[in-house]
DRENPA-3360 file (N, C-alpha, C; in nm, 2 decimals, always signed):
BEGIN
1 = XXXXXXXX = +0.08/-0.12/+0.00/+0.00/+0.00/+0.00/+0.09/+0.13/+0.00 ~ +0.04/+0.25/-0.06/+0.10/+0.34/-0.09/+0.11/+0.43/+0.02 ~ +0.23/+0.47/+0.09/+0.24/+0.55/+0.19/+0.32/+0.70/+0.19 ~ +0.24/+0.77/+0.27/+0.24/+0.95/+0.22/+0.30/+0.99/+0.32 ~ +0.41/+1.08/+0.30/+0.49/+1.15/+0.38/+0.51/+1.30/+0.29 ~ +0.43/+1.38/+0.45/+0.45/+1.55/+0.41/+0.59/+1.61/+0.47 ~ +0.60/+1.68/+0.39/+0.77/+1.82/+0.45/+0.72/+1.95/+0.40 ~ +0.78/+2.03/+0.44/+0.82/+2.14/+0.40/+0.74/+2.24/+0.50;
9 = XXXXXXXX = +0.66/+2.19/+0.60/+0.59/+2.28/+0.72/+0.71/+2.40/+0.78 ~ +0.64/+2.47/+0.86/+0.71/+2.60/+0.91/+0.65/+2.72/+0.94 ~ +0.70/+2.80/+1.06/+0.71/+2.90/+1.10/+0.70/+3.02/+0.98 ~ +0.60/+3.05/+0.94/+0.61/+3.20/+0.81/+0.58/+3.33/+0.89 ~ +0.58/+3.42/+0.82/+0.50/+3.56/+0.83/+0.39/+3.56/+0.76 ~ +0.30/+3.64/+0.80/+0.19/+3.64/+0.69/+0.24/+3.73/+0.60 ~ +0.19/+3.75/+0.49/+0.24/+3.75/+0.35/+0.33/+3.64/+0.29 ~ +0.41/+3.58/+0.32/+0.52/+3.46/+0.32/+0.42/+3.38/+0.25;
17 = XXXXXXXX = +0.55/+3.26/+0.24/+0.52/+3.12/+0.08/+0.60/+3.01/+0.18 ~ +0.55/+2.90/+0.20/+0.56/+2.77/+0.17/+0.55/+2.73/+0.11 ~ +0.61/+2.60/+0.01/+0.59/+2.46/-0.04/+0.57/+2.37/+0.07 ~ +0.47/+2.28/+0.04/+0.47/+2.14/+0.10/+0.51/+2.06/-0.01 ~ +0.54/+1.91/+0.05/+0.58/+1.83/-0.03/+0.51/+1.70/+0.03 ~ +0.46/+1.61/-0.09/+0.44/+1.50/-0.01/+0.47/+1.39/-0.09 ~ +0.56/+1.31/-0.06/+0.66/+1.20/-0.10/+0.56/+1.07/-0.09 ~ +0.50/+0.99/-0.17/+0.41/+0.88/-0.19/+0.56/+0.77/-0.18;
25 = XXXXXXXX = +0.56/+0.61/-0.11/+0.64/+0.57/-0.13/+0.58/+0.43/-0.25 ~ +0.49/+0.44/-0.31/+0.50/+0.39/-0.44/+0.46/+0.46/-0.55 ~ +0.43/+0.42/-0.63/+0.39/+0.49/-0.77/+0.22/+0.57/-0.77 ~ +0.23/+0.67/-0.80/+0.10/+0.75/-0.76/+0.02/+0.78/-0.92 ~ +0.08/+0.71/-0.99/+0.03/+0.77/-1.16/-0.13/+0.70/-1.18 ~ -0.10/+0.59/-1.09/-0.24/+0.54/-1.14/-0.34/+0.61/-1.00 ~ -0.28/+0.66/-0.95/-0.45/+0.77/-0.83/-0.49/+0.84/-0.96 ~ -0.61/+0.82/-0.92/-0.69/+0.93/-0.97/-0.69/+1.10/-0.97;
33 = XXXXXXXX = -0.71/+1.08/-0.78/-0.64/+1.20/-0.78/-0.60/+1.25/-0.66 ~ -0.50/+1.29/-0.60/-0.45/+1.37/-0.50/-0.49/+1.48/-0.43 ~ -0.51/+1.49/-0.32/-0.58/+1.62/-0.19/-0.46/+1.66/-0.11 ~ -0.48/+1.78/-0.11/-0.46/+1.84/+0.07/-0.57/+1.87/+0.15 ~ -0.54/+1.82/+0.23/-0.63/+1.89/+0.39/-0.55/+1.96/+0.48 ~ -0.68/+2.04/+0.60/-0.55/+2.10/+0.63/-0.69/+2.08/+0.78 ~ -0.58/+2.07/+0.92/-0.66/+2.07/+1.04/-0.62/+2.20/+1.09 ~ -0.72/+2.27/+1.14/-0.66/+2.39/+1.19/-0.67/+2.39/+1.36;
41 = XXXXXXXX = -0.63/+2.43/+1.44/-0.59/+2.40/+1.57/-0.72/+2.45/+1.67 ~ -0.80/+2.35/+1.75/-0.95/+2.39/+1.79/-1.02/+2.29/+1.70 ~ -1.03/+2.27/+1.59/-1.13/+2.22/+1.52/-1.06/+2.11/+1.50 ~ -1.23/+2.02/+1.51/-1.22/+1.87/+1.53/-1.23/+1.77/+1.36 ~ -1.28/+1.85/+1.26/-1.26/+1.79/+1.14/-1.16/+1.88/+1.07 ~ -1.11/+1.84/+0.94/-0.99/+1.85/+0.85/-1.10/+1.92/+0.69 ~ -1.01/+2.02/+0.67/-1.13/+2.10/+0.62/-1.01/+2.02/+0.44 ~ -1.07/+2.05/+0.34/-1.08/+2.00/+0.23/-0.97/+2.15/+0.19;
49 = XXXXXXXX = -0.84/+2.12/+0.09/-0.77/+2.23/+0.04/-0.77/+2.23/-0.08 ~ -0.72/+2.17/-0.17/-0.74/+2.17/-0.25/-0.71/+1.99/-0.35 ~ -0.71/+1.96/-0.47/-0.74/+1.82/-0.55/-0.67/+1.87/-0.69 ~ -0.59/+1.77/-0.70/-0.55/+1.77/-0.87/-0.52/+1.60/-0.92 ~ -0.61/+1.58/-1.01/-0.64/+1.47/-1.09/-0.54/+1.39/-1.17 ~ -0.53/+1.28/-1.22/-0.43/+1.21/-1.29/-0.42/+1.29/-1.41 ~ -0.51/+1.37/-1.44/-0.52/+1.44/-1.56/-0.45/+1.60/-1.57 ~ -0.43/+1.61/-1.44/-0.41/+1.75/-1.42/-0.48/+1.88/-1.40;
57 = XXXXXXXX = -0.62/+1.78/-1.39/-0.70/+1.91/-1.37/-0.69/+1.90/-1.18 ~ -0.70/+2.08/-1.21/-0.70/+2.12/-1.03/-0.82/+2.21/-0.97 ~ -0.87/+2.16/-0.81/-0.95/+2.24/-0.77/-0.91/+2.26/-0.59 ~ -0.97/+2.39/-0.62/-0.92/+2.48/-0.47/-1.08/+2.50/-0.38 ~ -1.07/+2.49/-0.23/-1.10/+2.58/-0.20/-1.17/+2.68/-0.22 ~ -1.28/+2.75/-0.17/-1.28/+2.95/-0.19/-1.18/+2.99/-0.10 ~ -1.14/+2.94/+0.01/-1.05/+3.02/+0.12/-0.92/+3.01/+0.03 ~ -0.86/+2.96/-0.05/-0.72/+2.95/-0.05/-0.71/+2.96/-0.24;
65 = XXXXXXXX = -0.82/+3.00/-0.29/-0.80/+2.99/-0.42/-0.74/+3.13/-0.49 ~ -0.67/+3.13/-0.54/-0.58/+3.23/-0.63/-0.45/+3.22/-0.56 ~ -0.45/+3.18/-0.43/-0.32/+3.17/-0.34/-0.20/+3.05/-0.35 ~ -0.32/+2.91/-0.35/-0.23/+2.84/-0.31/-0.27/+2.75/-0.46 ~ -0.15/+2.68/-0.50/-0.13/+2.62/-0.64/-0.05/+2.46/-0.61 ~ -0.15/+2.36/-0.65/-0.15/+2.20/-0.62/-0.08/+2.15/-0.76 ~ +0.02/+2.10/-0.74/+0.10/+2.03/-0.85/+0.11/+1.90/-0.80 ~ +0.15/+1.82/-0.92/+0.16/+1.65/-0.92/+0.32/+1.62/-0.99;
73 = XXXXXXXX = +0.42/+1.52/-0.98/+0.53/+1.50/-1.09/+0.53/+1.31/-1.04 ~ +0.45/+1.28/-1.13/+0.42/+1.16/-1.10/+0.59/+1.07/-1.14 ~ +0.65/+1.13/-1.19/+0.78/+1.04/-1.20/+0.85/+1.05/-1.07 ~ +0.82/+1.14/-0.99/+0.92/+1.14/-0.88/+0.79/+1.09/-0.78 ~ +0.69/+1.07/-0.79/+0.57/+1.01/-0.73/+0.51/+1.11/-0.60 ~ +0.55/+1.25/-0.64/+0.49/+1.38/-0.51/+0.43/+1.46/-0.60 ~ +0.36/+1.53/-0.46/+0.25/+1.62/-0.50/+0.28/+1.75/-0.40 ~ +0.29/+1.83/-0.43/+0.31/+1.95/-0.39/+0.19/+2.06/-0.39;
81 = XXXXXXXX = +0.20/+2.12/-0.27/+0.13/+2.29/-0.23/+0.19/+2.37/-0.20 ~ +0.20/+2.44/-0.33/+0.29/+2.58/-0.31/+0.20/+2.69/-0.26 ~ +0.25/+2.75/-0.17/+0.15/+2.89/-0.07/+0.20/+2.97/-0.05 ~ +0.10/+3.07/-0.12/+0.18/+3.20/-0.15/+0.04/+3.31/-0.09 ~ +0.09/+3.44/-0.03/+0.05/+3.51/+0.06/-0.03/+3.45/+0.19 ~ +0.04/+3.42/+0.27/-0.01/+3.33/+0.36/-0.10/+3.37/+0.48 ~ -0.17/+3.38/+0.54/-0.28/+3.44/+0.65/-0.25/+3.35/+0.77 ~ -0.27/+3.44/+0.89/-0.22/+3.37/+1.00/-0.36/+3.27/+1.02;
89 = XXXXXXXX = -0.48/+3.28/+0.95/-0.60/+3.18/+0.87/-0.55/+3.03/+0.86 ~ -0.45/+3.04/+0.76/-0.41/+2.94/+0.70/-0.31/+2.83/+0.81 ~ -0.30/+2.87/+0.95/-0.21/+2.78/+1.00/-0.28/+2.71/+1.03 ~ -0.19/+2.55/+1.05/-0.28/+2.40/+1.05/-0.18/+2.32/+1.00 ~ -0.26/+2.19/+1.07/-0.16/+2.07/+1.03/-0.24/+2.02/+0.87 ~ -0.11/+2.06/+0.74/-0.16/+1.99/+0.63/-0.15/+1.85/+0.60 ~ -0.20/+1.79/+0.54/-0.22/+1.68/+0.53/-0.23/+1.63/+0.38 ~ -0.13/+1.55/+0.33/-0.17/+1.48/+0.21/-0.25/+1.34/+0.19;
97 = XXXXXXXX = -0.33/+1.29/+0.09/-0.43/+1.23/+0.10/-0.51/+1.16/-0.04 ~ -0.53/+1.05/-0.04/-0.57/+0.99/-0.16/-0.65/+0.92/-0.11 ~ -0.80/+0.87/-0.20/-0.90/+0.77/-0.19/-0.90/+0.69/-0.27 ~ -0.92/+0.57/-0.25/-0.94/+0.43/-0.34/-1.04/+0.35/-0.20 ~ -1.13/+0.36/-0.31/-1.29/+0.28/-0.21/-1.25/+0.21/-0.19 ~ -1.26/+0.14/-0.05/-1.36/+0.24/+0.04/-1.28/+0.31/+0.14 ~ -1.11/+0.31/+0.14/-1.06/+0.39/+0.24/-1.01/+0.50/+0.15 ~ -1.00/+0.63/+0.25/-0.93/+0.73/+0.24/-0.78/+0.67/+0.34;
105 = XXXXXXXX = -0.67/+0.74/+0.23/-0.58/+0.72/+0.30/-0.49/+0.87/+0.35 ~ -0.44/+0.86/+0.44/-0.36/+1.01/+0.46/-0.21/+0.98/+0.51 ~ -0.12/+1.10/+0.51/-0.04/+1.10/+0.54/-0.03/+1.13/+0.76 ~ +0.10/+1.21/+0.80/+0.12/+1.22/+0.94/+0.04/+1.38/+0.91 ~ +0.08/+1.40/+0.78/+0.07/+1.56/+0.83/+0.24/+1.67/+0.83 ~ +0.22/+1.77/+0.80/+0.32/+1.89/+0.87/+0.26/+2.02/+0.86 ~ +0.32/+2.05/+1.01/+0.29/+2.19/+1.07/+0.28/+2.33/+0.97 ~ +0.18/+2.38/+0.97/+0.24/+2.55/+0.90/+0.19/+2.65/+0.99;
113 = XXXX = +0.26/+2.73/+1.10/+0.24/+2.81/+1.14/+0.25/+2.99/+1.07 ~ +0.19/+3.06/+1.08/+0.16/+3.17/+1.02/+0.10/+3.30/+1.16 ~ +0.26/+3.35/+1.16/+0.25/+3.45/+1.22/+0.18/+3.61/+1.18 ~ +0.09/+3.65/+1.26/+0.05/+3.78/+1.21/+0.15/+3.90/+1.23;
% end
């Protein structure tokens, strides 16, 4: 089974950019399609960030759209969230994530803190 490991978490400023990264440790060409979530600190569910398909189509969010940009490079088998102007909104533990019925599968997560 295919297992997901996020990087690239951190301490920003608001206005500031992250990349996340999330390293699949098998081949991810055949998902359909790839998510982030993101848990924000207080809340007890994982709110939906954004999805980009084997095809390359991508969908955001309204909170994070024009901001943050979901890429795939299925030869290296990661998916990436690049975030750009960042809101102290946006901190939370992200989370990468793929479904194949009937489980969702997820990663540990990494931190993004966002100082005002």
């Amino acid at each position: 089974q295919v297992q997901l490991v996020e990087s690239g978490g951190g301490l920003v400023q608001a206005g500031g950019s992250l990349r996340l990264s999330c390293a699949a440790s098998g081949s991810i060409s055949s998902i359909s399609a790839m998510d982030w979530y993101r848990q924000a600190p207080g809340k007890q569910q994982r709110e939906w960030v954004a999805t980009i398909t084997r095809g390359g189509t991508t969908n955001y969010a309204d909170s994070v759209k024009g901001r943050f940009t979901i890429s795939r490079d299925n030869a290296k088998n990661t998916v990436y969230l690049q975030m750009n102007s960042l809101k102290p909104e946006d901190t939370a533990v992200y989370y990468c994530s793929f479904y194949i019925r009937p489980t969702r599968y997820w990663g540990r997560g990494t931190q993004v803190t966002v100082s005002s």
